[in-house]
mmCIF file as gemmi writes it, N, C-alpha and C atoms, coordinates in Angstrom:
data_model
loop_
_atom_site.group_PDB
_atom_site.id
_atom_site.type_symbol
_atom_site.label_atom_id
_atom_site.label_alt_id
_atom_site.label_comp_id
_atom_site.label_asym_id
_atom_site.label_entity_id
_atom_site.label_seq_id
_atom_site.pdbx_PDB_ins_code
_atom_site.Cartn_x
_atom_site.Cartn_y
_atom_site.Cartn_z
_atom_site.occupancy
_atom_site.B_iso_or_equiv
_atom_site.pdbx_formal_charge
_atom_site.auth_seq_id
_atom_site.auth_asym_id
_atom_site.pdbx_PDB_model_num
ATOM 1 N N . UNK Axp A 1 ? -20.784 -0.05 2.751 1 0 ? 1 A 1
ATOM 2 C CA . UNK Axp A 1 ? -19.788 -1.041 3.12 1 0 ? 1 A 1
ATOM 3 C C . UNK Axp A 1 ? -19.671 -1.052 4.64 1 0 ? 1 A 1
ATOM 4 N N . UNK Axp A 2 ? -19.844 -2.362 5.57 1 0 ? 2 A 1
ATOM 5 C CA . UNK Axp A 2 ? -19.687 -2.399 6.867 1 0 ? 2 A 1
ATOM 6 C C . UNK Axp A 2 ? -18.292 -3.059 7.212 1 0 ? 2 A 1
ATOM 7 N N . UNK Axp A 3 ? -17.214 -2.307 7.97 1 0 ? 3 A 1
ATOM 8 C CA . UNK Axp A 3 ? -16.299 -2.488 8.939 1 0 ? 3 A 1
ATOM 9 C C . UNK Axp A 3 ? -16.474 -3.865 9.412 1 0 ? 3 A 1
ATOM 10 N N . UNK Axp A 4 ? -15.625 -4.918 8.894 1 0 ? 4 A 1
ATOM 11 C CA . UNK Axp A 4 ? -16.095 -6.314 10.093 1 0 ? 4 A 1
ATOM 12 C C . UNK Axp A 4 ? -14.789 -6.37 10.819 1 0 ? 4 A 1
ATOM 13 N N . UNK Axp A 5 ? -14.338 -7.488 10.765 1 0 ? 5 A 1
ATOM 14 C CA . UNK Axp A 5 ? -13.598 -8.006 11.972 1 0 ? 5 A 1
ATOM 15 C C . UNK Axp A 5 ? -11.964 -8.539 11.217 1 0 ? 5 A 1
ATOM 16 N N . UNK Axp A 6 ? -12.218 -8.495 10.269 1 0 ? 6 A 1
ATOM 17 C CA . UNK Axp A 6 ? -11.705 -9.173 8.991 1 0 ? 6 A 1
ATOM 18 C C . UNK Axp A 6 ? -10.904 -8.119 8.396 1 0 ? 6 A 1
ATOM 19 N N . UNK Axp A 7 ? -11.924 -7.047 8.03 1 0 ? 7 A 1
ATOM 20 C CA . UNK Axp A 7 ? -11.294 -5.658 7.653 1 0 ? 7 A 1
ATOM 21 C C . UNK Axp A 7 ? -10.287 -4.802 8.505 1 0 ? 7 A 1
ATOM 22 N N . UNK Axp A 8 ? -10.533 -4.892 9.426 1 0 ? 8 A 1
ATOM 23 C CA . UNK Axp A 8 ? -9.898 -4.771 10.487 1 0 ? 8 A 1
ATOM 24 C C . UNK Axp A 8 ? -8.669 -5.383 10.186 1 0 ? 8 A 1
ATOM 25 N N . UNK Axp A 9 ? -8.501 -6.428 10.969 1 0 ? 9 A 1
ATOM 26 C CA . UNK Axp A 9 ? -7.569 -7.56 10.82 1 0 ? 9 A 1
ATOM 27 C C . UNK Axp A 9 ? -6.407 -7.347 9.414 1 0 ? 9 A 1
ATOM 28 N N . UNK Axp A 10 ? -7.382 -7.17 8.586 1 0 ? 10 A 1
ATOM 29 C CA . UNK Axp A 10 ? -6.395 -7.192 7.214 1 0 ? 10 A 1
ATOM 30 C C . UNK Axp A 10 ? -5.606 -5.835 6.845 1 0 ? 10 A 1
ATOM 31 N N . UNK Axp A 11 ? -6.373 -4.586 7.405 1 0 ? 11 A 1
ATOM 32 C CA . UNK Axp A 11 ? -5.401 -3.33 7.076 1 0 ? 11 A 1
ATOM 33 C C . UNK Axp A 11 ? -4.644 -3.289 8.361 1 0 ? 11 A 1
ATOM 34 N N . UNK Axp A 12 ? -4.463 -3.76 9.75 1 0 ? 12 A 1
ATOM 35 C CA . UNK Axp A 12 ? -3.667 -4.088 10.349 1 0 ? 12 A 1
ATOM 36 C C . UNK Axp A 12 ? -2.149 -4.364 10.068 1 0 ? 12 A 1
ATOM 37 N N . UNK Axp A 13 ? -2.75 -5.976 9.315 1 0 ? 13 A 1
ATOM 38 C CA . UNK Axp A 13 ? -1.593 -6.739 8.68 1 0 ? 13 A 1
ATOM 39 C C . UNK Axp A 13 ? -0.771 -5.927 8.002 1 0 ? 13 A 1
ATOM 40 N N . UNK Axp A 14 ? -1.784 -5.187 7.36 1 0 ? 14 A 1
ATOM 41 C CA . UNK Axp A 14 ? -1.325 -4.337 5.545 1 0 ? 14 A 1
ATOM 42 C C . UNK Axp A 14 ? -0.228 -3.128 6.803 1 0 ? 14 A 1
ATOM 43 N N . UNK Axp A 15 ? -1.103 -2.151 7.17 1 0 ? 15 A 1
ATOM 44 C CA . UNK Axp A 15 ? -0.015 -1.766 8.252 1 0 ? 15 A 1
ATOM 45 C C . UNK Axp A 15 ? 1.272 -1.872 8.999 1 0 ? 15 A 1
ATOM 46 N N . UNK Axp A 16 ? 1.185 -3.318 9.16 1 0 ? 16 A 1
ATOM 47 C CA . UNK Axp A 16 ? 2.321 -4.321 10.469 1 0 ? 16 A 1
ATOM 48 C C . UNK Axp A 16 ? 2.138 -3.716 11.756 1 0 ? 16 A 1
ATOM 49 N N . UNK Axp A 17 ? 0.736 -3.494 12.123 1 0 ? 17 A 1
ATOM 50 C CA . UNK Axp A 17 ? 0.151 -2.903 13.399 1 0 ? 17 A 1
ATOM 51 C C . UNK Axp A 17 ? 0.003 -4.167 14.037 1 0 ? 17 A 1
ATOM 52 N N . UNK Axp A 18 ? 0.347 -4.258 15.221 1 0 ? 18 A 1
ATOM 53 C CA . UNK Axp A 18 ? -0.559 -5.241 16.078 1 0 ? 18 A 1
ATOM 54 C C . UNK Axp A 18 ? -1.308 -4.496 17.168 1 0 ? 18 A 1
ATOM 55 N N . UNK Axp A 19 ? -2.567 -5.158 16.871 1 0 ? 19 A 1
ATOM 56 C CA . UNK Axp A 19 ? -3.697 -3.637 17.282 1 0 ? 19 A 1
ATOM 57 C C . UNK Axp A 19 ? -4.49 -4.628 18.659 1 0 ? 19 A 1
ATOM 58 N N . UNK Axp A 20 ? -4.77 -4.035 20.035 1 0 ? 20 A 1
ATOM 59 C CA . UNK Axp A 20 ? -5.504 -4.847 21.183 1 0 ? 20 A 1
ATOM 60 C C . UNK Axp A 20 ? -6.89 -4.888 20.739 1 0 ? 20 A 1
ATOM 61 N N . UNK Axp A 21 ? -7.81 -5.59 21.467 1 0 ? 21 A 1
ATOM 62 C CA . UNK Axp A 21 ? -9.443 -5.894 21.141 1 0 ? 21 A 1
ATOM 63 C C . UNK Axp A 21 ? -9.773 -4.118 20.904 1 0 ? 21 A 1
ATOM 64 N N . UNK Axp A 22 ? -9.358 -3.445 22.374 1 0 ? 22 A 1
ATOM 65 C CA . UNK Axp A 22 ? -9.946 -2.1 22.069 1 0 ? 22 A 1
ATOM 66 C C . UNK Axp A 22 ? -9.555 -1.455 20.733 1 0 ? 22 A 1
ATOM 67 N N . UNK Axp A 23 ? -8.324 -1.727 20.38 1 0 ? 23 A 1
ATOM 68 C CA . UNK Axp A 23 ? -8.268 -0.52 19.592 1 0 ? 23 A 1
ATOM 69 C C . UNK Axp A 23 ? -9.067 -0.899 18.364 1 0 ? 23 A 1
ATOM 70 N N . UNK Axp A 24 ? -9.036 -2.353 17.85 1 0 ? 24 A 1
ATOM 71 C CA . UNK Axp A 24 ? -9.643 -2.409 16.873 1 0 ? 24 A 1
ATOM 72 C C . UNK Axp A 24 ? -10.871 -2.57 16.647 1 0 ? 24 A 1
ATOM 73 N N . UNK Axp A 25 ? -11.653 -2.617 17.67 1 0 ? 25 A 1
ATOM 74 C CA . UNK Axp A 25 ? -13.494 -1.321 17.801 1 0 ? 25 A 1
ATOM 75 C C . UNK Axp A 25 ? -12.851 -0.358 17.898 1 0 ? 25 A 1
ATOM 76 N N . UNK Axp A 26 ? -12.15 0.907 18.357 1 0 ? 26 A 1
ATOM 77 C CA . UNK Axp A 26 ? -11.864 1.72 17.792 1 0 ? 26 A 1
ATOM 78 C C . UNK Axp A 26 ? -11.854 2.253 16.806 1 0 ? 26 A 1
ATOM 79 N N . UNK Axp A 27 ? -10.935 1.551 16.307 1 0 ? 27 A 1
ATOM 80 C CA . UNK Axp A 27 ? -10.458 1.933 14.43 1 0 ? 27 A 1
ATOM 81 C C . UNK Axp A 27 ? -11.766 1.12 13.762 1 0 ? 27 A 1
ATOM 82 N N . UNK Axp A 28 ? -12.856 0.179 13.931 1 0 ? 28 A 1
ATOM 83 C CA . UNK Axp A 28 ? -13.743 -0.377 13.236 1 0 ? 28 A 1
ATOM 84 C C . UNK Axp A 28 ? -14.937 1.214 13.321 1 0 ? 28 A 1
ATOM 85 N N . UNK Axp A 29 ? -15.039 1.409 14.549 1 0 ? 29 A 1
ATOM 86 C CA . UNK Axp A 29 ? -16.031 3.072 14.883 1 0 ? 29 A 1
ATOM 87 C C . UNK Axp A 29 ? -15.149 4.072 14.068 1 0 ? 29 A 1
ATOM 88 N N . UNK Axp A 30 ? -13.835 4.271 13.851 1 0 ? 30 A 1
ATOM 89 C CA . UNK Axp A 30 ? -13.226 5.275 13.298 1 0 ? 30 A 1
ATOM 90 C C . UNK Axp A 30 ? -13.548 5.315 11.715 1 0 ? 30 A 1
ATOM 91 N N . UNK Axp A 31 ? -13.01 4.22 11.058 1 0 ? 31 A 1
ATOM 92 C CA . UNK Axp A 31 ? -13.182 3.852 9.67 1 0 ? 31 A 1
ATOM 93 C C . UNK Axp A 31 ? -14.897 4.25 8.922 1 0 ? 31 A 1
ATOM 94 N N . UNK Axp A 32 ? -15.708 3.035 10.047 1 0 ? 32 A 1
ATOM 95 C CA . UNK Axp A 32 ? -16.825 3.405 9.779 1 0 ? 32 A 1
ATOM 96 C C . UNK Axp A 32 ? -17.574 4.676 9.739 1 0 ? 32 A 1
ATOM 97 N N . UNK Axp A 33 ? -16.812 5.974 10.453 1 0 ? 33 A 1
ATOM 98 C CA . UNK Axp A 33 ? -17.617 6.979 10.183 1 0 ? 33 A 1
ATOM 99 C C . UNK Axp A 33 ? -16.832 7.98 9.661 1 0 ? 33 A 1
ATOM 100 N N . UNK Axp A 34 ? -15.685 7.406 8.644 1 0 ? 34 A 1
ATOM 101 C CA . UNK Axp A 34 ? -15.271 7.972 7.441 1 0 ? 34 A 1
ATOM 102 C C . UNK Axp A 34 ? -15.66 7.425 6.251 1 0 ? 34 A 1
ATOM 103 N N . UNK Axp A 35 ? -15.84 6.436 6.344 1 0 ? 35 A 1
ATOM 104 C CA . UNK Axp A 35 ? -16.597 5.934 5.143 1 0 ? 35 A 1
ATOM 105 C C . UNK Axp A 35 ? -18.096 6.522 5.041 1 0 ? 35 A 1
ATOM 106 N N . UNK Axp A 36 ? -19.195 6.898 6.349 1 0 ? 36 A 1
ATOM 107 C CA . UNK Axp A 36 ? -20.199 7.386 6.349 1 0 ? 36 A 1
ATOM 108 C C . UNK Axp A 36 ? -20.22 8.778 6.252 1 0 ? 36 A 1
ATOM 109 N N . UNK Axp A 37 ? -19.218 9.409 6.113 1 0 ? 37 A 1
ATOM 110 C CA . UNK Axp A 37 ? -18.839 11.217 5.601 1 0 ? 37 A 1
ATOM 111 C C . UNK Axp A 37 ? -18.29 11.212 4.643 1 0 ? 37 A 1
ATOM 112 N N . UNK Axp A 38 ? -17.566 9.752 3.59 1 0 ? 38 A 1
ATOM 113 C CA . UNK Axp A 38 ? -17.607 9.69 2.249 1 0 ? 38 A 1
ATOM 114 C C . UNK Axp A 38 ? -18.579 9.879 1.548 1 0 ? 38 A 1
ATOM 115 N N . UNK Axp A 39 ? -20.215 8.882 2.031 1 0 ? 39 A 1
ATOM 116 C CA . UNK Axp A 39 ? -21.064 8.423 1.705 1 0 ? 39 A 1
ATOM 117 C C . UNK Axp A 39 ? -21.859 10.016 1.536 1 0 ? 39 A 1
ATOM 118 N N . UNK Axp A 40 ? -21.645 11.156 2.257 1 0 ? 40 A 1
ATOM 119 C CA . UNK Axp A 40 ? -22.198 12.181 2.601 1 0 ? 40 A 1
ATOM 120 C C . UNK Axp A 40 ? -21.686 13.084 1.412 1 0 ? 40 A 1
ATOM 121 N N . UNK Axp A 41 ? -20.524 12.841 0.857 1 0 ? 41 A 1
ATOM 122 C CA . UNK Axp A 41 ? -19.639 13.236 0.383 1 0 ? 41 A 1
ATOM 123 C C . UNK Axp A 41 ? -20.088 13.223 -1.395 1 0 ? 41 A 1
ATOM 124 N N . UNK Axp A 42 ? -20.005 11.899 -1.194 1 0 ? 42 A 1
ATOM 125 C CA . UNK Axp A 42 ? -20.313 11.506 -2.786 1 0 ? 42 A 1
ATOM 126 C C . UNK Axp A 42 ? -21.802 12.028 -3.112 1 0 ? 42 A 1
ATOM 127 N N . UNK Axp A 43 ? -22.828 12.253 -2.078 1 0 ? 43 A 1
ATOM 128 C CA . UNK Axp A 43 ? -24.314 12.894 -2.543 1 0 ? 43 A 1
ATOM 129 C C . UNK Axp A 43 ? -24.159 14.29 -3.294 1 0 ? 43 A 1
ATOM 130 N N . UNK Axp A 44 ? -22.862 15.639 -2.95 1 0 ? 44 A 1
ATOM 131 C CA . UNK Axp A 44 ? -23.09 16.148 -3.338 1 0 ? 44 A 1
ATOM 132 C C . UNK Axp A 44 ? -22.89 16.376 -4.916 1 0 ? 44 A 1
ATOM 133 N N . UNK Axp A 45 ? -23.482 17.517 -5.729 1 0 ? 45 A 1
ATOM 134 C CA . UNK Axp A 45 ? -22.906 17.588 -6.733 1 0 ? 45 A 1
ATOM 135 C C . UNK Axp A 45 ? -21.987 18.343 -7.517 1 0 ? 45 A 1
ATOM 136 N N . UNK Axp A 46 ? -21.333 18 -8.241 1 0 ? 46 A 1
ATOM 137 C CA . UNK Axp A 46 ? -19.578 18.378 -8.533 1 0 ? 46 A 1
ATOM 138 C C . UNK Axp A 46 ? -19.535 18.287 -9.724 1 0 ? 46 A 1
ATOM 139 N N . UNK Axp A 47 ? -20.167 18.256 -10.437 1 0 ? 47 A 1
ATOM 140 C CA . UNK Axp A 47 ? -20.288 18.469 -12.258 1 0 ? 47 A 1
ATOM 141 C C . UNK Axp A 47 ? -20.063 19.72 -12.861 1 0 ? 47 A 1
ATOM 142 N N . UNK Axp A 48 ? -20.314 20.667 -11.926 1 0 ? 48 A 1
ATOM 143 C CA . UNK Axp A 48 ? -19.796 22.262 -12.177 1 0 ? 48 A 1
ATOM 144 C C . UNK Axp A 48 ? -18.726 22.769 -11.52 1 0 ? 48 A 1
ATOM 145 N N . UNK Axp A 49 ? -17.487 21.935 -10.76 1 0 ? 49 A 1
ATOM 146 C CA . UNK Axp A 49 ? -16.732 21.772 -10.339 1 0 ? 49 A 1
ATOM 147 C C . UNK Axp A 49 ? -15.059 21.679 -10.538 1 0 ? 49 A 1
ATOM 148 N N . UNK Axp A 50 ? -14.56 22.375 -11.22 1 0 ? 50 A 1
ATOM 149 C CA . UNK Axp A 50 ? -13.056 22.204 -11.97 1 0 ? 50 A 1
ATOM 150 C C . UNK Axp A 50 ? -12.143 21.364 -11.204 1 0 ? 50 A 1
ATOM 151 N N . UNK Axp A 51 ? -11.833 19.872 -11.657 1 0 ? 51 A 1
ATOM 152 C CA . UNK Axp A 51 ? -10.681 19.123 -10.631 1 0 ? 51 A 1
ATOM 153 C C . UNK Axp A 51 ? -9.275 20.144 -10.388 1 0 ? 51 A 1
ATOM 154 N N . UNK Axp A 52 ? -8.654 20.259 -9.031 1 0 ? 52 A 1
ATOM 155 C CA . UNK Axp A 52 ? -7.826 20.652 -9.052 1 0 ? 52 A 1
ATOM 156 C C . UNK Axp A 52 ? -6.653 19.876 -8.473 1 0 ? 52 A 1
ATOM 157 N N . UNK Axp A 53 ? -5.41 19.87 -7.902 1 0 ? 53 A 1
ATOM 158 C CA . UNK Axp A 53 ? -4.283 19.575 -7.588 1 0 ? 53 A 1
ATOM 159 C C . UNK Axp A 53 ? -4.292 20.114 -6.345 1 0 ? 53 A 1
ATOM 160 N N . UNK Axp A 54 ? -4.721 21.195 -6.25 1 0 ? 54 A 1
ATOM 161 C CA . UNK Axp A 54 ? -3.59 22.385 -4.719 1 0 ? 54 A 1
ATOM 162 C C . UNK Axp A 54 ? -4.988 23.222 -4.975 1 0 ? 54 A 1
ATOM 163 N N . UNK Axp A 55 ? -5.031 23.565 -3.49 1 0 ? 55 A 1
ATOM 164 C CA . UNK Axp A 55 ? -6.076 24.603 -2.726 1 0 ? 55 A 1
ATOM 165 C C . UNK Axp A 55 ? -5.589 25.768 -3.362 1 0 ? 55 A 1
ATOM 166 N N . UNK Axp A 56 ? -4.416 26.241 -3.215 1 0 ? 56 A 1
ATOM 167 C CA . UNK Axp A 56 ? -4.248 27.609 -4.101 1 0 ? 56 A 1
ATOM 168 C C . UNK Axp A 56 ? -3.589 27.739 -6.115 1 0 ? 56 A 1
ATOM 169 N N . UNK Axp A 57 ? -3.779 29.156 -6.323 1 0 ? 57 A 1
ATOM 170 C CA . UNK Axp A 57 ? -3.105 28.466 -7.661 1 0 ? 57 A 1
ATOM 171 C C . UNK Axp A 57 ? -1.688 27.952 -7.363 1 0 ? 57 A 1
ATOM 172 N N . UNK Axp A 58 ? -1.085 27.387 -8.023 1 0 ? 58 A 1
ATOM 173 C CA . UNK Axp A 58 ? 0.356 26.482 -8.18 1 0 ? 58 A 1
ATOM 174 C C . UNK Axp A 58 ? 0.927 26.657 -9.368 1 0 ? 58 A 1
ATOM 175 N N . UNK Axp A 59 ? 1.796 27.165 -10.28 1 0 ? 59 A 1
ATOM 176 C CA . UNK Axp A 59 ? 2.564 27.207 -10.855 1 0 ? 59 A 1
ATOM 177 C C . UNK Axp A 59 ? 4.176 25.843 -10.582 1 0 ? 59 A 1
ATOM 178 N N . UNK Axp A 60 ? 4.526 25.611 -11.831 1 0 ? 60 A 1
ATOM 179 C CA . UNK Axp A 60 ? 5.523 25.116 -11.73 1 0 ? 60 A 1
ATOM 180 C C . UNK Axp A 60 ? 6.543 26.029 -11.74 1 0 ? 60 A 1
ATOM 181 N N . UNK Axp A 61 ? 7.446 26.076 -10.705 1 0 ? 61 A 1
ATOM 182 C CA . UNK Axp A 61 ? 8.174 27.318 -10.281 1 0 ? 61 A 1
ATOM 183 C C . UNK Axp A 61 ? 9.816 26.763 -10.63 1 0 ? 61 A 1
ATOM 184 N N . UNK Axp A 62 ? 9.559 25.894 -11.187 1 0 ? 62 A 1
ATOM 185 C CA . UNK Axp A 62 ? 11.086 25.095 -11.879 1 0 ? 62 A 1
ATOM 186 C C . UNK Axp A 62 ? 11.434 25.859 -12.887 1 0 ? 62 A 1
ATOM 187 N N . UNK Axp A 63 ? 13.114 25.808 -13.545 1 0 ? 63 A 1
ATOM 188 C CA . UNK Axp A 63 ? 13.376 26.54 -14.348 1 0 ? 63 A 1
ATOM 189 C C . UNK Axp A 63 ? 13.337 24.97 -15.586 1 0 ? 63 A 1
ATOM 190 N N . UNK Axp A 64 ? 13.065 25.858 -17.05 1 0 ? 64 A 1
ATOM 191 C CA . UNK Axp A 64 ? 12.536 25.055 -17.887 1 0 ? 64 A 1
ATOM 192 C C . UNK Axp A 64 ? 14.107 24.286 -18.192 1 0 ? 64 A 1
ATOM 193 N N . UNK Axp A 65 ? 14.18 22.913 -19.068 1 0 ? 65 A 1
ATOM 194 C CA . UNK Axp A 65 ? 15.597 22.124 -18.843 1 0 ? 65 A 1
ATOM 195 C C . UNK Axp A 65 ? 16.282 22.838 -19.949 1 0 ? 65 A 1
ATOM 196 N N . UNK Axp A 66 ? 17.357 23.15 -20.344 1 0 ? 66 A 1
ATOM 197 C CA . UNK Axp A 66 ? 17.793 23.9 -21.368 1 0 ? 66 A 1
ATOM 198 C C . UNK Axp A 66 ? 19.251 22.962 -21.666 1 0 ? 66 A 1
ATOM 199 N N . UNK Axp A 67 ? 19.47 22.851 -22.687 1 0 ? 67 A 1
ATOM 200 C CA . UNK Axp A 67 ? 20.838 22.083 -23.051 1 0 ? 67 A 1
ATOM 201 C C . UNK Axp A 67 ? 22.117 23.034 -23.289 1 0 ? 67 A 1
ATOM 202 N N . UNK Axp A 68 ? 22.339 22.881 -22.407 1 0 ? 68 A 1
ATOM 203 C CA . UNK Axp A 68 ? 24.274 23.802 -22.545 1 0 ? 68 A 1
ATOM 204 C C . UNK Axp A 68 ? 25.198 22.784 -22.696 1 0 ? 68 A 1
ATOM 205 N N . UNK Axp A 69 ? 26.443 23.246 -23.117 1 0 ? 69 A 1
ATOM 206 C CA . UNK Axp A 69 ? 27.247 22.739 -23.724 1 0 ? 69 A 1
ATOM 207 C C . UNK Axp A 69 ? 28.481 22.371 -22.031 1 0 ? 69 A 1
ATOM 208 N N . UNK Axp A 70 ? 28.736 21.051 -22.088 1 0 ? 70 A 1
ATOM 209 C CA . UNK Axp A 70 ? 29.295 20.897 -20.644 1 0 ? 70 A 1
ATOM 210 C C . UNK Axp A 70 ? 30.772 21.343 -20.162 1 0 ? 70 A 1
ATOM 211 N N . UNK Axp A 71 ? 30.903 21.774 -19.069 1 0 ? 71 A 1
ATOM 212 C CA . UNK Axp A 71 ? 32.576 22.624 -19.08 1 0 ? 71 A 1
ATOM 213 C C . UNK Axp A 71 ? 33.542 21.497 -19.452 1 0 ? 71 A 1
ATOM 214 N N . UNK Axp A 72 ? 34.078 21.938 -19.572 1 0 ? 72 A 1
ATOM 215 C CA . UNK Axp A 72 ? 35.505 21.389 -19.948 1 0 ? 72 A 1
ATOM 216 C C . UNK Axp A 72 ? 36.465 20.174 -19.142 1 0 ? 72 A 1
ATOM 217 N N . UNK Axp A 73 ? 36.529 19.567 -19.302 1 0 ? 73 A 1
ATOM 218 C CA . UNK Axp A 73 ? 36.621 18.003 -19.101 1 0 ? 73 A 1
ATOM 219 C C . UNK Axp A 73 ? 37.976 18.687 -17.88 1 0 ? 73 A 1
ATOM 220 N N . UNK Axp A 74 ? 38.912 19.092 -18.046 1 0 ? 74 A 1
ATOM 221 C CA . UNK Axp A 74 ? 39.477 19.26 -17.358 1 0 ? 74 A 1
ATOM 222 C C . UNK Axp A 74 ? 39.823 20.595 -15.93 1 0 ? 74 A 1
ATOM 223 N N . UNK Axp A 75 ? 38.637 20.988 -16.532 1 0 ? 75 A 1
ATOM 224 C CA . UNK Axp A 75 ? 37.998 22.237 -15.653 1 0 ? 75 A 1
ATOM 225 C C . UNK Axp A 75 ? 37.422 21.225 -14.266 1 0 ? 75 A 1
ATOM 226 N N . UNK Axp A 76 ? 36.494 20.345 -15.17 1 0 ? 76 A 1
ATOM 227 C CA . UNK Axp A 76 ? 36.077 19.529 -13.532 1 0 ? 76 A 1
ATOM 228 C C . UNK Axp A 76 ? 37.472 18.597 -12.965 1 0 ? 76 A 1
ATOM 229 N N . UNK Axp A 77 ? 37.817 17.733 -13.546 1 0 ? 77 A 1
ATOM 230 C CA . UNK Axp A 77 ? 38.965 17.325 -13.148 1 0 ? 77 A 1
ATOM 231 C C . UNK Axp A 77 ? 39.773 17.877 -12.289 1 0 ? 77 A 1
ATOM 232 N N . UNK Axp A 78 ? 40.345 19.193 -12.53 1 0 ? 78 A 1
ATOM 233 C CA . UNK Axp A 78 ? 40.358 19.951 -11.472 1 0 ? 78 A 1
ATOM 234 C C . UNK Axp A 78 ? 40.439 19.753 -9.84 1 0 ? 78 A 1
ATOM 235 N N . UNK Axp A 79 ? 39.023 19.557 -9.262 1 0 ? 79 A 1
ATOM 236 C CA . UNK Axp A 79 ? 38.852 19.578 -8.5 1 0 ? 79 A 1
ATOM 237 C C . UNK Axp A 79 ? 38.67 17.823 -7.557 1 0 ? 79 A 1
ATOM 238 N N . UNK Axp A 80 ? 38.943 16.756 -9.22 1 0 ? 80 A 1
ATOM 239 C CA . UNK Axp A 80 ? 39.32 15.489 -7.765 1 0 ? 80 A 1
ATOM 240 C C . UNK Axp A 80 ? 40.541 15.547 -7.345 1 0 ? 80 A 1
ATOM 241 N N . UNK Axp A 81 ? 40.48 14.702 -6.291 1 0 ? 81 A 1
ATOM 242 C CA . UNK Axp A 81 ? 41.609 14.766 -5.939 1 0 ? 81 A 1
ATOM 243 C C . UNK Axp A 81 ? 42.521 13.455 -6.334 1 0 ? 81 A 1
ATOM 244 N N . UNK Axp A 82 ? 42.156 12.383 -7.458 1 0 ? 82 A 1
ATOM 245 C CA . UNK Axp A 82 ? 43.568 12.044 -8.136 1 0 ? 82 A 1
ATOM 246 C C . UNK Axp A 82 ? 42.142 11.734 -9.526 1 0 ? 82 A 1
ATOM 247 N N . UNK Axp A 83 ? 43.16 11.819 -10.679 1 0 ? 83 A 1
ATOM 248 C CA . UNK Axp A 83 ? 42.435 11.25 -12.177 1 0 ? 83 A 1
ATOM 249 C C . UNK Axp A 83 ? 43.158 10.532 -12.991 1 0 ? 83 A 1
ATOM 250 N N . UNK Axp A 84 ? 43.043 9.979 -14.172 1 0 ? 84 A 1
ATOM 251 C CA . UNK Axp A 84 ? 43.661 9.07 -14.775 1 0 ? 84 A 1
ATOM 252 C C . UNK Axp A 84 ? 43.063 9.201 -16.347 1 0 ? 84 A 1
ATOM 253 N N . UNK Axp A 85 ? 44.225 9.122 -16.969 1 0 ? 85 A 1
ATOM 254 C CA . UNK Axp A 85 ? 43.324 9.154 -18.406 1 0 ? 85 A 1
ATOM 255 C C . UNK Axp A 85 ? 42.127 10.218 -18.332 1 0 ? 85 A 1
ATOM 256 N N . UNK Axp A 86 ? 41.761 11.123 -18.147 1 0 ? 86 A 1
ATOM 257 C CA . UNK Axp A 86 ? 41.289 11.917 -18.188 1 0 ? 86 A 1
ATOM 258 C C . UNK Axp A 86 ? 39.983 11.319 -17.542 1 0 ? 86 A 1
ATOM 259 N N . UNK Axp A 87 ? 39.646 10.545 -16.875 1 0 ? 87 A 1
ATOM 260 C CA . UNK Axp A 87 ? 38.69 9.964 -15.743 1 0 ? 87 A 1
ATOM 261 C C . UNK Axp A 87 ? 38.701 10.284 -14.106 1 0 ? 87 A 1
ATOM 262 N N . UNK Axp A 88 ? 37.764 10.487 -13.268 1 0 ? 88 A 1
ATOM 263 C CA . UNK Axp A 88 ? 38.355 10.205 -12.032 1 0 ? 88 A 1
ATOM 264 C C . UNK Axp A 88 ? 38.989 9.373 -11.758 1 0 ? 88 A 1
ATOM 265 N N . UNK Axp A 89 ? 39.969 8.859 -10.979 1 0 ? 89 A 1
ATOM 266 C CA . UNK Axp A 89 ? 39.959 7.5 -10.113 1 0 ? 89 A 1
ATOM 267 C C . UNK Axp A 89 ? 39.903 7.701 -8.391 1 0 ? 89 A 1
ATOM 268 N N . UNK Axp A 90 ? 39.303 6.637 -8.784 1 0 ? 90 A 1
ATOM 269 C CA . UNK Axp A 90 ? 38.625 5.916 -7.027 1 0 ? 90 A 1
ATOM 270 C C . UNK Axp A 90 ? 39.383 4.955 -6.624 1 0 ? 90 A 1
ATOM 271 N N . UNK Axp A 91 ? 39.592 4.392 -5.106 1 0 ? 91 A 1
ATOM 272 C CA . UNK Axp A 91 ? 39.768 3.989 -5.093 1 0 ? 91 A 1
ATOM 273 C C . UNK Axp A 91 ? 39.25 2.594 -5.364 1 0 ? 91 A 1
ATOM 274 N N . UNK Axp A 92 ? 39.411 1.109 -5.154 1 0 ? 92 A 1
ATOM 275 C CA . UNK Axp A 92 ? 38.688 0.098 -5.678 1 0 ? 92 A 1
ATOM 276 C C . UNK Axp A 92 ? 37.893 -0.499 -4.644 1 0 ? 92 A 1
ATOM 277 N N . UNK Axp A 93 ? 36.889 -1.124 -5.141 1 0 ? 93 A 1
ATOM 278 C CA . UNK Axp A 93 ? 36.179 -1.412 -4.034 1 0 ? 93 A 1
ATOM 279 C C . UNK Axp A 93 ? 35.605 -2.805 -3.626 1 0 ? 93 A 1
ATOM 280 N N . UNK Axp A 94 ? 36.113 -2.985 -5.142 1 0 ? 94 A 1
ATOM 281 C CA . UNK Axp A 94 ? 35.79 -4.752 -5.302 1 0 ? 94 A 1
ATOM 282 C C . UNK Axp A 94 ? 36.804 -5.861 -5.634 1 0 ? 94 A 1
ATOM 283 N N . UNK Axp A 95 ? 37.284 -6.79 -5.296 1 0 ? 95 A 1
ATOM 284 C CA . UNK Axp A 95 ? 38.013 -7.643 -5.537 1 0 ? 95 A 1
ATOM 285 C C . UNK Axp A 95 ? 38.208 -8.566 -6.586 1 0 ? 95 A 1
């Protein structure tokens, strides 16, 4: 795949870069010789290769979700500072 003028132009846009003549030979020489160390990339072979996620091992280090039974309605209440009917109240905010 060759870098034109177009390509350019359009991941710009996609960006909201507004890019000068230089930069975008720049980024056309930049692109192009990541796409040509893709190209280098994809020759090798990776069929004996395990896909991974993360360079090291990774565990999910979250605690698993467990269902408890919720405190007591007026235990939280408690702590607003005004309630109603056993609800918070707020003040209003809409007319």
């Amino acid at each position: 795949m060759t870098i034109t003028d177009d390509t350019i132009n359009y991941v710009a846009a996609l960006a909201k870069l507004e890019l000068s003549s230089e930069e975008k030979e720049k980024a056309k020489k930049d692109l192009s010789s990541i796409l040509a160390y893709m190209e280098t990339m994809n020759e090798l072979n990776t069929d004996a290769i395990e896909p991974m996620s993360h360079v090291f091992p990774i565990r999910n280090v979250f605690r698993e979700d467990e269902v408890t039974n919720h405190p007591n309605r007026d235990t939280l209440l408690s702590n607003a500072p005004d309630s109603k009917d056993g609800c918070f109240k707020v003040p209003k905010t809409v007319e």
